[in-house]
Each structure stands twice: as C-alpha cells, then as structure tokens.
PQR file with spaces between the fields and no chain letter, atoms N, CA, C, O and H, PARSE charges and radii, in Angstrom:
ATOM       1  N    UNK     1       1.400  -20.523   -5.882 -0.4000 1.5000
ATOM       2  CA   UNK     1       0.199  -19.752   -5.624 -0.0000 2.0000
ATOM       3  C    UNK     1      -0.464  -19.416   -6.962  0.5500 1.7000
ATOM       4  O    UNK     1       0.243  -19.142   -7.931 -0.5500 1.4000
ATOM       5  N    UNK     2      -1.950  -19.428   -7.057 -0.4000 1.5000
ATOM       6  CA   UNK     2      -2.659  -19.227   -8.380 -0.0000 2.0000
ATOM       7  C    UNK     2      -2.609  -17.931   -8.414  0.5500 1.7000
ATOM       8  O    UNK     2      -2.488  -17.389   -7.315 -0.5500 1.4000
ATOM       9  H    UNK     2      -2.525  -19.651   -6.269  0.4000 1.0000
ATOM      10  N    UNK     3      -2.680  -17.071   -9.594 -0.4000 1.5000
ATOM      11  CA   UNK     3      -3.043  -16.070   -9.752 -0.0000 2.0000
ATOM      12  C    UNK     3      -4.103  -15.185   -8.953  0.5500 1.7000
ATOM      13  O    UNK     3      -3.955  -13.994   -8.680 -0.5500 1.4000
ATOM      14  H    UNK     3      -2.778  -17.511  -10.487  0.4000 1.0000
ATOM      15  N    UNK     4      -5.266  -16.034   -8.608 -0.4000 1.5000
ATOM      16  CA   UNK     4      -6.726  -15.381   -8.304 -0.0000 2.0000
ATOM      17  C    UNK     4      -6.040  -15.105   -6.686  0.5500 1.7000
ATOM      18  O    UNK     4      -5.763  -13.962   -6.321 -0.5500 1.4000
ATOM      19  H    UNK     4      -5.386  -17.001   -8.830  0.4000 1.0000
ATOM      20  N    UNK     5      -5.833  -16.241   -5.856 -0.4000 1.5000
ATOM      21  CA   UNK     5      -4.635  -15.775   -4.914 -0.0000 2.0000
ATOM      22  C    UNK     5      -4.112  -15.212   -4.175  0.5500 1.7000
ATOM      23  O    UNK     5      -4.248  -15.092   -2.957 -0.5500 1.4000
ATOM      24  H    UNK     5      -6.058  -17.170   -6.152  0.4000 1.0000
ATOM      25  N    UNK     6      -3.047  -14.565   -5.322 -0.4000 1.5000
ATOM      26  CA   UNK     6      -2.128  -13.783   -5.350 -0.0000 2.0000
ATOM      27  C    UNK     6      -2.690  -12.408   -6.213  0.5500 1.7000
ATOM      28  O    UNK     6      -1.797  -11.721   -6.707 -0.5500 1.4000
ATOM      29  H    UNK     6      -2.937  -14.662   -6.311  0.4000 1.0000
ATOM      30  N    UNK     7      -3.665  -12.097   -6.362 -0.4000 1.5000
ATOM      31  CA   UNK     7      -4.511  -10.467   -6.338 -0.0000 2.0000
ATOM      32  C    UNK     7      -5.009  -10.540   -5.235  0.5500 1.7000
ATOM      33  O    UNK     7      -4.774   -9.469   -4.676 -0.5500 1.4000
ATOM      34  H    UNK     7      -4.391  -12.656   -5.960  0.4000 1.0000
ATOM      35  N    UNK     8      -5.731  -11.381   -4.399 -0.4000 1.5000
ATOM      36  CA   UNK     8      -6.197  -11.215   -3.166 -0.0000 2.0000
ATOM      37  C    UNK     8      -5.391  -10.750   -2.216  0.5500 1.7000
ATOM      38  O    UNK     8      -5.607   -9.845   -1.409 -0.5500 1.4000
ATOM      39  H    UNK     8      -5.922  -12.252   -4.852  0.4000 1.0000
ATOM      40  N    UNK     9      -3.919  -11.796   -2.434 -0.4000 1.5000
ATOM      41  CA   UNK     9      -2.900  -11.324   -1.166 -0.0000 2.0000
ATOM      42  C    UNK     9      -2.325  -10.303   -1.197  0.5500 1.7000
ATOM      43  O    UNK     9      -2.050   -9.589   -0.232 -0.5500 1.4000
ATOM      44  H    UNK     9      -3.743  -12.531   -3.089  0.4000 1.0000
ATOM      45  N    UNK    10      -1.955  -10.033   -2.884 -0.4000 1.5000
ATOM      46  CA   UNK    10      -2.013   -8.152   -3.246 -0.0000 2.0000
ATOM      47  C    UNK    10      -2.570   -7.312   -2.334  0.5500 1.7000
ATOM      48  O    UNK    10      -1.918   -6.813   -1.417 -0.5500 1.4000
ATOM      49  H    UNK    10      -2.178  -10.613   -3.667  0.4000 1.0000
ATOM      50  N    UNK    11      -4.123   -7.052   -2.579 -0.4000 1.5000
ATOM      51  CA   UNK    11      -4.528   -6.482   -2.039 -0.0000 2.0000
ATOM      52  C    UNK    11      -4.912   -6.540   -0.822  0.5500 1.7000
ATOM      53  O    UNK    11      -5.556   -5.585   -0.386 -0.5500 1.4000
ATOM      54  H    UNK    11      -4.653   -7.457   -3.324  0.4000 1.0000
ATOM      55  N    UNK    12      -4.650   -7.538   -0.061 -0.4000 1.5000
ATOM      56  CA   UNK    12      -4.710   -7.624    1.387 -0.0000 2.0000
ATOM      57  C    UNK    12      -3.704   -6.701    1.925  0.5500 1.7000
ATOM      58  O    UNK    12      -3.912   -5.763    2.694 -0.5500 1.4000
ATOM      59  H    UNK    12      -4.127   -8.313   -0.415  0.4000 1.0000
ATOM      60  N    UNK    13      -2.367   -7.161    1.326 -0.4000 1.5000
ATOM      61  CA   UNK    13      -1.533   -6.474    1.945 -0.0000 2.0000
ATOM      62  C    UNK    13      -1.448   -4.612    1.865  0.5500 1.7000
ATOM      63  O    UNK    13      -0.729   -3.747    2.366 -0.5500 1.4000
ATOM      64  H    UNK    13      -2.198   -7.924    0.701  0.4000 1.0000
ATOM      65  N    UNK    14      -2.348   -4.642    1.153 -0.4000 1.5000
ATOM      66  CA   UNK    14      -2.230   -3.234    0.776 -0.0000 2.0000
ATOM      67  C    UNK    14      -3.671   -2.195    1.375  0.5500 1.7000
ATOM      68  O    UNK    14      -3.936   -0.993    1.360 -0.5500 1.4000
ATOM      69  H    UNK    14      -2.932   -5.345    0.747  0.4000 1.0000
ATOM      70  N    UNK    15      -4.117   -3.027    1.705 -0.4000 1.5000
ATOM      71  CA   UNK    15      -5.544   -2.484    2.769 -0.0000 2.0000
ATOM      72  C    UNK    15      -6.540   -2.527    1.724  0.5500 1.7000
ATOM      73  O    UNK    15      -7.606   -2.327    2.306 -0.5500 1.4000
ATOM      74  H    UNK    15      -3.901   -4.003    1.718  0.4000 1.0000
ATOM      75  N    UNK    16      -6.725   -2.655    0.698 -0.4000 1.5000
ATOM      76  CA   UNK    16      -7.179   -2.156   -0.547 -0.0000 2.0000
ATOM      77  C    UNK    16      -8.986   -2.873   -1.317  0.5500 1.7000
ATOM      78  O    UNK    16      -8.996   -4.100   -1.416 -0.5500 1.4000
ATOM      79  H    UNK    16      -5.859   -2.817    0.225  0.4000 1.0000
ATOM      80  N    UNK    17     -10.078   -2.269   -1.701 -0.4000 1.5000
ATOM      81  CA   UNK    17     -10.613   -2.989   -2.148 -0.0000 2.0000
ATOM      82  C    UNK    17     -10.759   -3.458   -3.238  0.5500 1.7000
ATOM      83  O    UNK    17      -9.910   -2.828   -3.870 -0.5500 1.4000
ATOM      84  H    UNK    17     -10.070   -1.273   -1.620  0.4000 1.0000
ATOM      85  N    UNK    18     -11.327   -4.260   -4.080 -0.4000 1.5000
ATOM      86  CA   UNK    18     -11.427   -4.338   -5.674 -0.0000 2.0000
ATOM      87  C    UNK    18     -11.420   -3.000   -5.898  0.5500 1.7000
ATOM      88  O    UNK    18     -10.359   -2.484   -6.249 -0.5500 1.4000
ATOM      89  H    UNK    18     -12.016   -4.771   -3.567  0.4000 1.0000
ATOM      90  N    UNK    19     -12.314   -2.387   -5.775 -0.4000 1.5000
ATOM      91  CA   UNK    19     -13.069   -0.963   -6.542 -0.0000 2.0000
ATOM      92  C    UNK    19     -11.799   -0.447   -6.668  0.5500 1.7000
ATOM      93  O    UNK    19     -11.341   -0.347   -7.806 -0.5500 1.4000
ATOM      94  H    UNK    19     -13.176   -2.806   -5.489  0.4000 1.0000
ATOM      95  N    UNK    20     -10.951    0.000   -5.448 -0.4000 1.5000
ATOM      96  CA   UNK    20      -9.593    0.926   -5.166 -0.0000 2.0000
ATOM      97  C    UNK    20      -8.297    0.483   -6.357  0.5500 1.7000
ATOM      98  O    UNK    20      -7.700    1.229   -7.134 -0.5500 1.4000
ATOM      99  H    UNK    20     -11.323   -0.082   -4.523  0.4000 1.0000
ATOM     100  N    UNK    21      -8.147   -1.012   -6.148 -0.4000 1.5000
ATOM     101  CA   UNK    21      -7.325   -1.706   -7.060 -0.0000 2.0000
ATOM     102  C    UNK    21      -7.740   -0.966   -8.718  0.5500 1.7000
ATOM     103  O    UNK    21      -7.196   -0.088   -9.389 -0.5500 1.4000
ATOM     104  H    UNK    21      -8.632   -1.618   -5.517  0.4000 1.0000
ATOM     105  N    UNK    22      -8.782   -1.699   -8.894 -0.4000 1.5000
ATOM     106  CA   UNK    22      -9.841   -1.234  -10.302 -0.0000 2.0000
ATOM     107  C    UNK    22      -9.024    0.062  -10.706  0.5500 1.7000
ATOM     108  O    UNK    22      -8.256    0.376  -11.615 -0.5500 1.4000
ATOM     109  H    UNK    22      -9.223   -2.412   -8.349  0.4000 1.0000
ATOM     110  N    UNK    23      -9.552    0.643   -9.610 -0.4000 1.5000
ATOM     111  CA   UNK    23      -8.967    2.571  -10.629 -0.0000 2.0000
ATOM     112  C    UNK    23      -7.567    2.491  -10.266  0.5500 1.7000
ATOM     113  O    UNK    23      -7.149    3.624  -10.504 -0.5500 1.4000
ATOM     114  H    UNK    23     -10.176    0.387   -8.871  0.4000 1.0000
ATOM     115  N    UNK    24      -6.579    1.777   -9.814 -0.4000 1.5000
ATOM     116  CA   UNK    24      -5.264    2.292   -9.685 -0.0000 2.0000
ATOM     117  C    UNK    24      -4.804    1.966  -10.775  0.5500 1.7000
ATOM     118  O    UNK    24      -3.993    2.596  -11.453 -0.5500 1.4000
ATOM     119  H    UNK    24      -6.919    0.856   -9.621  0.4000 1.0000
ATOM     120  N    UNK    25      -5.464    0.625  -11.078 -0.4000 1.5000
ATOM     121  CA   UNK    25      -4.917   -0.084  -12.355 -0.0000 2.0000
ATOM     122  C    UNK    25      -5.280    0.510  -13.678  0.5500 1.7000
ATOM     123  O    UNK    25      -4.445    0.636  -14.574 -0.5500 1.4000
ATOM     124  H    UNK    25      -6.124    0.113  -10.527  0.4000 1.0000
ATOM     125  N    UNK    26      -6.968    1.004  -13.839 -0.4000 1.5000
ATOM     126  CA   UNK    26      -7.466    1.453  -14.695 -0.0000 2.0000
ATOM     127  C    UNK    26      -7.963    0.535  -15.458  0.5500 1.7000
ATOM     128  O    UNK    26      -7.704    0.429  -16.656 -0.5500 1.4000
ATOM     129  H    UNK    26      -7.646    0.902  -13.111  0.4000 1.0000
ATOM     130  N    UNK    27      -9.034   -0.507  -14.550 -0.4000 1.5000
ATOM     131  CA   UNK    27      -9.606   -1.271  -15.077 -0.0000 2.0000
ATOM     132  C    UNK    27     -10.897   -1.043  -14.133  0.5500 1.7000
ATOM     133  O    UNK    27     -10.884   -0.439  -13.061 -0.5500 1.4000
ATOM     134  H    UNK    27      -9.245   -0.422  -13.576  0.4000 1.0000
ATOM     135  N    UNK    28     -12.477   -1.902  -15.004 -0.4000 1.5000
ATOM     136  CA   UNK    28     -13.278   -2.308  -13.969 -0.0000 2.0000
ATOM     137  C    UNK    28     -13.034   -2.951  -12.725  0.5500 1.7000
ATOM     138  O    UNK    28     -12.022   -3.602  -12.468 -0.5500 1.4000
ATOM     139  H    UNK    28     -12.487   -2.393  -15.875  0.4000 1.0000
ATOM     140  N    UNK    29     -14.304   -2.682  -11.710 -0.4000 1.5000
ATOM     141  CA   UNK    29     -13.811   -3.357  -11.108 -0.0000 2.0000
ATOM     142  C    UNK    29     -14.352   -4.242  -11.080  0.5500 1.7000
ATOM     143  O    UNK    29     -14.099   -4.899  -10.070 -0.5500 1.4000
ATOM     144  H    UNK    29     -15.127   -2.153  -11.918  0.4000 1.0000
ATOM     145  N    UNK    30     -15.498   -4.947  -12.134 -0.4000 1.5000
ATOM     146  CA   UNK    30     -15.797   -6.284  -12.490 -0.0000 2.0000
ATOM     147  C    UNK    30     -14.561   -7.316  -12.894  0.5500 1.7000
ATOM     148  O    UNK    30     -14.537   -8.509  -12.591 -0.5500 1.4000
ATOM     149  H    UNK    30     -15.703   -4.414  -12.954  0.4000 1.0000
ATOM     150  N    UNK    31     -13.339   -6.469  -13.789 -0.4000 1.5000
ATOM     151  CA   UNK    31     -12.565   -7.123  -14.139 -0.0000 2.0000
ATOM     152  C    UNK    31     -11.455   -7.878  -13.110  0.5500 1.7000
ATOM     153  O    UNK    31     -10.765   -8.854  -13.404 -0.5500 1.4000
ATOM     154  H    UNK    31     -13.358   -5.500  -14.036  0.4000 1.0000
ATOM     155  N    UNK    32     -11.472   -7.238  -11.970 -0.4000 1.5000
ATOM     156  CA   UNK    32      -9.964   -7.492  -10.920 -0.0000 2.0000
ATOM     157  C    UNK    32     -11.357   -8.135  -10.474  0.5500 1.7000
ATOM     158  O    UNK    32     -11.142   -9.347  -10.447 -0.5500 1.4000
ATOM     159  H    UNK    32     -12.033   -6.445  -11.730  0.4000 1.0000
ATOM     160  N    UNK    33     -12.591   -7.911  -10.138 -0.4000 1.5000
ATOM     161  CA   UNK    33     -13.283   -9.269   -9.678 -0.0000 2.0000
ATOM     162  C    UNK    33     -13.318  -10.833  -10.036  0.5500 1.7000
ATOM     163  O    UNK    33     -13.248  -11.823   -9.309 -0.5500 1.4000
ATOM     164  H    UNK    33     -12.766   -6.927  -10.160  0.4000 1.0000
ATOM     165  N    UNK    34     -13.461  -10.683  -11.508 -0.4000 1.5000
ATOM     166  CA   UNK    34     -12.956  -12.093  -12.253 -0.0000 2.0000
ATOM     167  C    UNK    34     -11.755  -12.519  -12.050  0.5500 1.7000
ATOM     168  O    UNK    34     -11.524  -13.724  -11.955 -0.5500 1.4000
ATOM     169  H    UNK    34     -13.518   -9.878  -12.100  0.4000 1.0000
ATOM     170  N    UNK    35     -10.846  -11.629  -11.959 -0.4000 1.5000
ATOM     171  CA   UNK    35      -9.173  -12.140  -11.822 -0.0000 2.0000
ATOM     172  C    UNK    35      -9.193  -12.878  -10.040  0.5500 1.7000
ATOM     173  O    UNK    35      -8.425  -13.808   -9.792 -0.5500 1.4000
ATOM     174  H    UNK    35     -11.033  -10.649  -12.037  0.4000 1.0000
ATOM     175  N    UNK    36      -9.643  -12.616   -9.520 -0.4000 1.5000
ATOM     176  CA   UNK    36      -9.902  -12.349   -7.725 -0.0000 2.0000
ATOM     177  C    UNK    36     -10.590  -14.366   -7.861  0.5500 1.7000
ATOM     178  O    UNK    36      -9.862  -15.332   -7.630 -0.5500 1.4000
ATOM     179  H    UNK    36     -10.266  -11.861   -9.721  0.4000 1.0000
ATOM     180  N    UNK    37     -11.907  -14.451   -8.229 -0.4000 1.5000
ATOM     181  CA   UNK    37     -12.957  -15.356   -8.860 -0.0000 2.0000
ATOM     182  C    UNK    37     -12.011  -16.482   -9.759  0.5500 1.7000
ATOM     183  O    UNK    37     -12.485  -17.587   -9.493 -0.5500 1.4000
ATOM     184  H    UNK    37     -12.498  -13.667   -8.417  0.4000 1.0000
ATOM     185  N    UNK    38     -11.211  -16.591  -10.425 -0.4000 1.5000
ATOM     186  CA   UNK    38     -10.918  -17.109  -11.459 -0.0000 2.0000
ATOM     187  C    UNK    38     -11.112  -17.123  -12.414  0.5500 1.7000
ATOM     188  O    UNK    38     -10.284  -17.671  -13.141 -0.5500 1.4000
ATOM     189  H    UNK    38     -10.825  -15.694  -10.641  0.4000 1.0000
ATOM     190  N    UNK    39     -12.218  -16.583  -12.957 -0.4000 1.5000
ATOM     191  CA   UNK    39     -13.025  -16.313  -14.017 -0.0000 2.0000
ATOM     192  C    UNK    39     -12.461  -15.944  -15.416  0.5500 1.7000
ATOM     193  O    UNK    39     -12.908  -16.316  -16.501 -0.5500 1.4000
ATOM     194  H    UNK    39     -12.891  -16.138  -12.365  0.4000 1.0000
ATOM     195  N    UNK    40     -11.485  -15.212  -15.203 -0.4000 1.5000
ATOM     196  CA   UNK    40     -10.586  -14.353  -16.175 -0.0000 2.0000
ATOM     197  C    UNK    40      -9.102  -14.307  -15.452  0.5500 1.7000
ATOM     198  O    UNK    40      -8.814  -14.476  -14.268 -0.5500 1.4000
ATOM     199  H    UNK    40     -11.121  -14.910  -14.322  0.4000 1.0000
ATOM     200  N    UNK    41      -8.205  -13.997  -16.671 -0.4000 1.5000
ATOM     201  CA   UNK    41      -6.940  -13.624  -16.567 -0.0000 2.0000
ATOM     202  C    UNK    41      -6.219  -12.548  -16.823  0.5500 1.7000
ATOM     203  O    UNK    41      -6.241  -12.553  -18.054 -0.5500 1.4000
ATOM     204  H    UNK    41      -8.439  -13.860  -17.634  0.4000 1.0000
ATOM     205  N    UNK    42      -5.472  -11.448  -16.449 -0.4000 1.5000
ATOM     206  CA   UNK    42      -5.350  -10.269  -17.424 -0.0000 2.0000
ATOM     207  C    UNK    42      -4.562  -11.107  -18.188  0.5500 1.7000
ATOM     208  O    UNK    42      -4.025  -12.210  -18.092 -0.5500 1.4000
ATOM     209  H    UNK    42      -5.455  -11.443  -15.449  0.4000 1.0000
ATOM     210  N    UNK    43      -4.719   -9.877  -19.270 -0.4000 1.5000
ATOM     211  CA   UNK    43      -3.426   -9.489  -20.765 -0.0000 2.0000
ATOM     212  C    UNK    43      -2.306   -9.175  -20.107  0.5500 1.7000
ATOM     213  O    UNK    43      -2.216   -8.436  -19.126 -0.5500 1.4000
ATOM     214  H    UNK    43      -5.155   -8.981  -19.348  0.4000 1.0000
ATOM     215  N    UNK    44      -1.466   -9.741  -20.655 -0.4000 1.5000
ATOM     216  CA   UNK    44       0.038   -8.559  -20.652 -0.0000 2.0000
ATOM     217  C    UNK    44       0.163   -7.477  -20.135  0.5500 1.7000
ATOM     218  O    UNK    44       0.974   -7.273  -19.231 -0.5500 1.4000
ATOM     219  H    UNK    44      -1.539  -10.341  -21.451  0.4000 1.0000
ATOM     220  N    UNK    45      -0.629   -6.576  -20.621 -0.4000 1.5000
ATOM     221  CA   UNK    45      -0.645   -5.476  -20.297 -0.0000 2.0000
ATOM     222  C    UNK    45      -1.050   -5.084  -18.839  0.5500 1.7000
ATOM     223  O    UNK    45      -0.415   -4.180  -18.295 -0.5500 1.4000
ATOM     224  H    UNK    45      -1.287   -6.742  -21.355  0.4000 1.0000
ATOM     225  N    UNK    46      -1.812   -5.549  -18.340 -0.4000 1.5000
ATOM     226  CA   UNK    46      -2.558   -5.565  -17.241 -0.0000 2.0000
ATOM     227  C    UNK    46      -1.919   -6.127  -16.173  0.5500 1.7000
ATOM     228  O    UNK    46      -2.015   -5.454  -15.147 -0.5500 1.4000
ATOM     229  H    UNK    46      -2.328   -6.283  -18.782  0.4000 1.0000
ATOM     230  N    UNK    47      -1.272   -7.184  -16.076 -0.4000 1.5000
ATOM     231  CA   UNK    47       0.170   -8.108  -15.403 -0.0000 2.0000
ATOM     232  C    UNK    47       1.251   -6.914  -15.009  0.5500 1.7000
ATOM     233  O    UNK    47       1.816   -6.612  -13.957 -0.5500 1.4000
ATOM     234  H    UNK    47      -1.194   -7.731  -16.910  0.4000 1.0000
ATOM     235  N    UNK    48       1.270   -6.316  -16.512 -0.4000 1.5000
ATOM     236  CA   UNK    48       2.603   -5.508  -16.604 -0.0000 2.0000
ATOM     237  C    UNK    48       2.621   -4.423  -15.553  0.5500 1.7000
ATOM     238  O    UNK    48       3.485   -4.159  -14.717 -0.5500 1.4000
ATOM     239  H    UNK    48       0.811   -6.561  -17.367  0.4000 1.0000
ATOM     240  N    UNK    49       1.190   -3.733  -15.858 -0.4000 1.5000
ATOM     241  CA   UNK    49       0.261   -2.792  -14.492 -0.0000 2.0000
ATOM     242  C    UNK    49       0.388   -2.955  -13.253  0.5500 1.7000
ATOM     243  O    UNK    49       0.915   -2.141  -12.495 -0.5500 1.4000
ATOM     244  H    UNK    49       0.487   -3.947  -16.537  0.4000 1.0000
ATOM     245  N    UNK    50      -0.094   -4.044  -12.934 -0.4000 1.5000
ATOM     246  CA   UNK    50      -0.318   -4.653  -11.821 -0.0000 2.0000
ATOM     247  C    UNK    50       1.264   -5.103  -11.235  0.5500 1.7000
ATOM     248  O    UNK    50       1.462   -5.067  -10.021 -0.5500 1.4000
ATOM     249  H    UNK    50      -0.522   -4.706  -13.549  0.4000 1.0000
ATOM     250  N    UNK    51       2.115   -5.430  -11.966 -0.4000 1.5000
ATOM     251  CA   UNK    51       3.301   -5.728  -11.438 -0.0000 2.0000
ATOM     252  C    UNK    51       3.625   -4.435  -10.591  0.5500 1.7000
ATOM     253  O    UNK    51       3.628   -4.271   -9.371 -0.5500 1.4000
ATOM     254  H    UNK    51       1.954   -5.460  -12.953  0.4000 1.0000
ATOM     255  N    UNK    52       4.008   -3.224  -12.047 -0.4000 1.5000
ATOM     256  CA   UNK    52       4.375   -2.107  -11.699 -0.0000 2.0000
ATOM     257  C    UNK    52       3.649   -1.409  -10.550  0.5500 1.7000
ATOM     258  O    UNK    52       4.457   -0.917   -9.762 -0.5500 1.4000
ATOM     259  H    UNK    52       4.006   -3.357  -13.039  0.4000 1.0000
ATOM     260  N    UNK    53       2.444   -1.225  -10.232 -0.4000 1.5000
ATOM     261  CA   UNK    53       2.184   -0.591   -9.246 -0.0000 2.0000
ATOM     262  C    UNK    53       2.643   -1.437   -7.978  0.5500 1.7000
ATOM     263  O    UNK    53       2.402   -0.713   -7.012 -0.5500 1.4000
ATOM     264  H    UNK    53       1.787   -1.624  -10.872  0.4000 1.0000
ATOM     265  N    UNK    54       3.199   -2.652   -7.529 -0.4000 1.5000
ATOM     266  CA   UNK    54       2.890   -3.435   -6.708 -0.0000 2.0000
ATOM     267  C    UNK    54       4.492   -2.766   -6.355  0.5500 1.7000
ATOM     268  O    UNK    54       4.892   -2.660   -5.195 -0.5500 1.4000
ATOM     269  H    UNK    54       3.395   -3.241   -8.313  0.4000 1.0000
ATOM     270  N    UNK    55       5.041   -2.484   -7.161 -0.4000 1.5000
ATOM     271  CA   UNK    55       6.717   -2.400   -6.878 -0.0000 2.0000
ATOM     272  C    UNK    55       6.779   -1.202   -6.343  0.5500 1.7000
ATOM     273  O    UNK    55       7.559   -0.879   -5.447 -0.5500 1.4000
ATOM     274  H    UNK    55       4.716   -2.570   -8.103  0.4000 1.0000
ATOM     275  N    UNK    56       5.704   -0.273   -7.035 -0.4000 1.5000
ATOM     276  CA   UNK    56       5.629    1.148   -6.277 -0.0000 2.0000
ATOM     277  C    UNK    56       5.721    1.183   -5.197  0.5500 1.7000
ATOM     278  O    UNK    56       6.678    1.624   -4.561 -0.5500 1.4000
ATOM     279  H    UNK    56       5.070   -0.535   -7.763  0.4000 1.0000
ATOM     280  N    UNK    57       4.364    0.549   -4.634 -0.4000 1.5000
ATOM     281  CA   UNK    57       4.341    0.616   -3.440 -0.0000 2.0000
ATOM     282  C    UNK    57       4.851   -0.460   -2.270  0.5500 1.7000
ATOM     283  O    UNK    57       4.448   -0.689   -1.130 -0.5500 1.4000
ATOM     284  H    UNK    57       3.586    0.192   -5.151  0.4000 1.0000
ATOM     285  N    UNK    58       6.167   -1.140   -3.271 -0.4000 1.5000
ATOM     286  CA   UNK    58       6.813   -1.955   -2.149 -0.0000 2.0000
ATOM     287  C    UNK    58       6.857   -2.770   -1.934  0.5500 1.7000
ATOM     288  O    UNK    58       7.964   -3.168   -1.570 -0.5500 1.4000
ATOM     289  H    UNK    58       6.494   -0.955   -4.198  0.4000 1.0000
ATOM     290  N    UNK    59       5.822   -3.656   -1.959 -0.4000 1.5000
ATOM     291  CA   UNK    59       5.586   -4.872   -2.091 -0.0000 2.0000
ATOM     292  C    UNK    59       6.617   -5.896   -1.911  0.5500 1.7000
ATOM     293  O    UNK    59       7.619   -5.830   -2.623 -0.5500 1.4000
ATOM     294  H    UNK    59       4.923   -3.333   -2.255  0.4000 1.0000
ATOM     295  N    UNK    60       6.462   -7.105   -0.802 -0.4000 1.5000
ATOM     296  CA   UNK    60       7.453   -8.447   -1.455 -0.0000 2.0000
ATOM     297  C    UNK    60       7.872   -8.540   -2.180  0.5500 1.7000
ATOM     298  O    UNK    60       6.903   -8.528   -2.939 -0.5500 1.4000
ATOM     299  H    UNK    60       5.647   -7.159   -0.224  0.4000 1.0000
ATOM     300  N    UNK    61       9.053   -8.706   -3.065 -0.4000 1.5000
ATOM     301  CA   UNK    61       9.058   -9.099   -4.118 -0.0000 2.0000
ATOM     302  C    UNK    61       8.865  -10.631   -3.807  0.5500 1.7000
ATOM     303  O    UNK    61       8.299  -11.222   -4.727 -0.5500 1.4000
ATOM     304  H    UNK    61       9.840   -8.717   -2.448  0.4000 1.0000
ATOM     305  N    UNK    62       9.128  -11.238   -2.968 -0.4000 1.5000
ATOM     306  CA   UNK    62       9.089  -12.763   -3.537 -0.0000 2.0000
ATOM     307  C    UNK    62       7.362  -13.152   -3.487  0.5500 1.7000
ATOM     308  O    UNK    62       6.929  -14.283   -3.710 -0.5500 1.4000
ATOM     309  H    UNK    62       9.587  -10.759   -2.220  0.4000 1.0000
ATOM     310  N    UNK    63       6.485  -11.914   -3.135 -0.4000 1.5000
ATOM     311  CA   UNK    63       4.917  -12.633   -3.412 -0.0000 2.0000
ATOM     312  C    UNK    63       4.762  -11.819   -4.687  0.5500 1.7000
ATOM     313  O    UNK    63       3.817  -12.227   -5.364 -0.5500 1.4000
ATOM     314  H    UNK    63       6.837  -10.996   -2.955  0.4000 1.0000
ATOM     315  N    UNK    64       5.454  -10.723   -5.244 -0.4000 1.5000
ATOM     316  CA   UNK    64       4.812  -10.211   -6.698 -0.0000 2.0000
ATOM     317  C    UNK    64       5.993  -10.991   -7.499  0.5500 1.7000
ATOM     318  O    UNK    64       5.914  -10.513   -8.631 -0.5500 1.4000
ATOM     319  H    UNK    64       6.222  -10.392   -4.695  0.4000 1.0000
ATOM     320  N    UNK    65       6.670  -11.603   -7.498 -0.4000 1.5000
ATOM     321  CA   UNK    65       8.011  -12.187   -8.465 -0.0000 2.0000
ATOM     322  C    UNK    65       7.497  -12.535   -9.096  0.5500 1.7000
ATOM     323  O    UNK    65       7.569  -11.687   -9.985 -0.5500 1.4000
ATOM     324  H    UNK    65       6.734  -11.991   -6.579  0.4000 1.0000
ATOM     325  N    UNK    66       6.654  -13.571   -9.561 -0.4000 1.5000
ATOM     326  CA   UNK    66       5.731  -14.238  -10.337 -0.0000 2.0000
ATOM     327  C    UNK    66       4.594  -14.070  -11.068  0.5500 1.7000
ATOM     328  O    UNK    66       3.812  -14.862  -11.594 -0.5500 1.4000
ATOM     329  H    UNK    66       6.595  -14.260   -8.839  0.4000 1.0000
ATOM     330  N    UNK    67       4.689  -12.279  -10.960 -0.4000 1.5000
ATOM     331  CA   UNK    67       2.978  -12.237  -11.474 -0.0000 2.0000
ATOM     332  C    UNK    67       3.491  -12.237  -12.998  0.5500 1.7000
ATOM     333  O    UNK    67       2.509  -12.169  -13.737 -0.5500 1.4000
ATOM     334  H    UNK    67       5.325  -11.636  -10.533  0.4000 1.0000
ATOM     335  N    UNK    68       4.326  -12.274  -13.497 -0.4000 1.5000
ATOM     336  CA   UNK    68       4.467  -11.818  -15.160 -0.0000 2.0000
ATOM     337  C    UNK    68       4.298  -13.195  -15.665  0.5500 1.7000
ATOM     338  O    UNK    68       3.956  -13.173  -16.847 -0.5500 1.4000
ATOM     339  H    UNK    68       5.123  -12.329  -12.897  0.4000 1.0000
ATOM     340  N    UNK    69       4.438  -14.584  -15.101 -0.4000 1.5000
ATOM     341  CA   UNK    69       4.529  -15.810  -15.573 -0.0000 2.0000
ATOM     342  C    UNK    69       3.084  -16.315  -15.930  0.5500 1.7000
ATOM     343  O    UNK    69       2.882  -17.252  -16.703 -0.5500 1.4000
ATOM     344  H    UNK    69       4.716  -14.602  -14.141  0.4000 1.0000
ATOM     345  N    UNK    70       2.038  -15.558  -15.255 -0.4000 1.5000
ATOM     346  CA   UNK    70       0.735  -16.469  -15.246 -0.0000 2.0000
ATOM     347  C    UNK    70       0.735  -15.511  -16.816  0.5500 1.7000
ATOM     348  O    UNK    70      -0.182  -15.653  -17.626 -0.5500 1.4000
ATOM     349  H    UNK    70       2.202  -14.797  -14.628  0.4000 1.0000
C-alpha cells in the first residue's frame, strides 16, 4: 500500500477529516492534503506523529506497521 493510501485508510478508519487529522498531528491541513494527493511526503518527524497517534487510538497494527518505512 502507498503511503497517500494508507493516510486515507488512517483516517477512514477513524471517522476523521483532513482538517481533524491536521490539528491532531499539528500540521496544516494543506499538508496531510498533499500526503492524501501524493504530492508530498512527511519528515521523520511527522511519520513518527502520525505513527504515534495511530497506536493511541488503536489502530491495526498490521495497516499502521509500515508507516515508518515510507
């Protein structure tokens, strides 16, 4: 699964919109739009974010296992 994806299926599963994602993460929400788009990729840092909140709230691990690789 591509990255762009697998933020979508993120947030599917989580009821969630860009905007909502955006501030959990503490990013625009132009930015999780590009990631969504293909457009862009996060940093490290942002992966690292996005991992961590995903575990918070539970998430698959076998659909978030992979986000640290892209």
């Amino acid at each position: 699964m591509e990255f762009a994806q697998m933020v979508k299926e993120i947030r599917s599963k989580l009821n969630m919109s860009q905007e909502q994602l955006a501030r959990e993460l503490q990013v625009s929400f132009a930015t999780v739009n590009r990631w969504e788009n293909g457009k862009n990729s996060p940093n490290r840092m942002a992966k690292k974010a996005l991992y961590d909140f995903c575990k918070t709230k539970g998430l698959d691990e076998e659909l978030i296992k992979h986000l640290l690789d892209y």
